[in-house]
C-alpha positions as CSV (number, residue, x, y, z in Angstrom):
1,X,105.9,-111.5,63.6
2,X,109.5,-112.2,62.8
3,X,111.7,-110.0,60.8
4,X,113.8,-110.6,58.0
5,X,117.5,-110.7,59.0
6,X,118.8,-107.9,57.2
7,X,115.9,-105.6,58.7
8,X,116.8,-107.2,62.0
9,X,120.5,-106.4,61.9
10,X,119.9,-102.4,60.9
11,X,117.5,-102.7,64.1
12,X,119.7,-104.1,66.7
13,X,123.2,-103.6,65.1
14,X,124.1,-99.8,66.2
15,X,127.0,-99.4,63.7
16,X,124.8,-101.2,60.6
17,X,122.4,-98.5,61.8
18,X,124.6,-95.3,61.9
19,X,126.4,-96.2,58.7
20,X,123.3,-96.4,56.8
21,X,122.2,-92.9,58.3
22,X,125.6,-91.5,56.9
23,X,124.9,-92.8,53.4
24,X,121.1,-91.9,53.3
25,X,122.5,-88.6,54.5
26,X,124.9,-88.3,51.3
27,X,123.0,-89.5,49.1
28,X,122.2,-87.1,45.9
29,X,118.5,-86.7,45.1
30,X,118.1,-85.8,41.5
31,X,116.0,-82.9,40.4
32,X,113.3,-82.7,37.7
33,X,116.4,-81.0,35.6
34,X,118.3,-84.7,35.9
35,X,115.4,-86.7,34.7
36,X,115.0,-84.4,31.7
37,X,118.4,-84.6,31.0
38,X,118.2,-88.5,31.2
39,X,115.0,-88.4,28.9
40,X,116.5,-86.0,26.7
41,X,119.6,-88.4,26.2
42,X,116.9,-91.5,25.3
43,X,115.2,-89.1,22.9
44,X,118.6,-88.1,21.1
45,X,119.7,-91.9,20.7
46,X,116.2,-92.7,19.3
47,X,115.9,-90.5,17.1
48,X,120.1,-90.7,16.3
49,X,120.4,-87.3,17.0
50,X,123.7,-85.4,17.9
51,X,123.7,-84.6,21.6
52,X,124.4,-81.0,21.5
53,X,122.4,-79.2,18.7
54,X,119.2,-78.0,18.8
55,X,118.4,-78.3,14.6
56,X,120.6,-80.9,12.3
57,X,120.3,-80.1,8.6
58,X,119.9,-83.7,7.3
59,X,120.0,-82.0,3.5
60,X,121.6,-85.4,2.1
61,X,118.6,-87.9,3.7
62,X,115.7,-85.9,3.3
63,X,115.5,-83.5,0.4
64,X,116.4,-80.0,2.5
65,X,114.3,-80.7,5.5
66,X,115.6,-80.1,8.8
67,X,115.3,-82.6,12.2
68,X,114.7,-81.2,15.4
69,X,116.4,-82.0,18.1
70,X,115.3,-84.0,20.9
71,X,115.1,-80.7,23.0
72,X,113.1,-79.0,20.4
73,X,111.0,-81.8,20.2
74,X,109.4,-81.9,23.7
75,X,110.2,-78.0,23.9
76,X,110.9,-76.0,27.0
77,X,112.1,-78.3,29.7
78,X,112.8,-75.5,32.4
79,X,110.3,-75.9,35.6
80,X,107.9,-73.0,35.7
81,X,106.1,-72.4,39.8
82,X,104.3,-69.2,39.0
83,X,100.3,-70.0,38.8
C-alpha cells in the first residue's frame, strides 16, 4: 500500500509530527453555544434583523405589528442535561 506524501512526512518526519500535536493541542473546539450564535447571526441577516434586540417595532412596514427576533424565533437556545 503506499502512502500519500503528506501522510508520509507527519509519519516519519519527528518535527512535522510534534508540531502538528502542538496545534491539535491548541486548537479551540466550539461549543453548542458557538454554533447557535453562528445560526443566530444567519437567522438575523435573513430576516434583516438588528443583531442585538429581541422584538423590532417595524410600525412603518407593517401596520403596528412587531418582528421577532431571530432569537425569539427559534426560542431558548441554552443547553438543558437534566432528563
Amino acid at each position: 500500500m503506499r502512502l500519500p506524501p503528506g501522510l508520509k512526512n507527519w509519519l516519519t518526519d519527528q518535527a512535522t509530527y510534534a508540531r502538528l500535536c502542538v496545534e491539535a493541542r491548541a486548537r479551540k473546539f466550539r461549543s453548542w453555544s458557538d454554533y447557535v450564535e453562528k445560526l443566530l447571526k444567519h437567522l438575523q441577516l435573513l430576516f434583516n434583523l438588528p443583531a442585538r434586540s429581541r422584538e423590532v417595532s417595524s410600525a412603518d412596514s407593517h401596520g403596528g405589528s412587531r418582528v421577532p427576533s431571530a432569537r425569539a424565533l427559534i426560542g431558548d437556545t441554552t443547553l438543558r442535561t437534566e432528563i
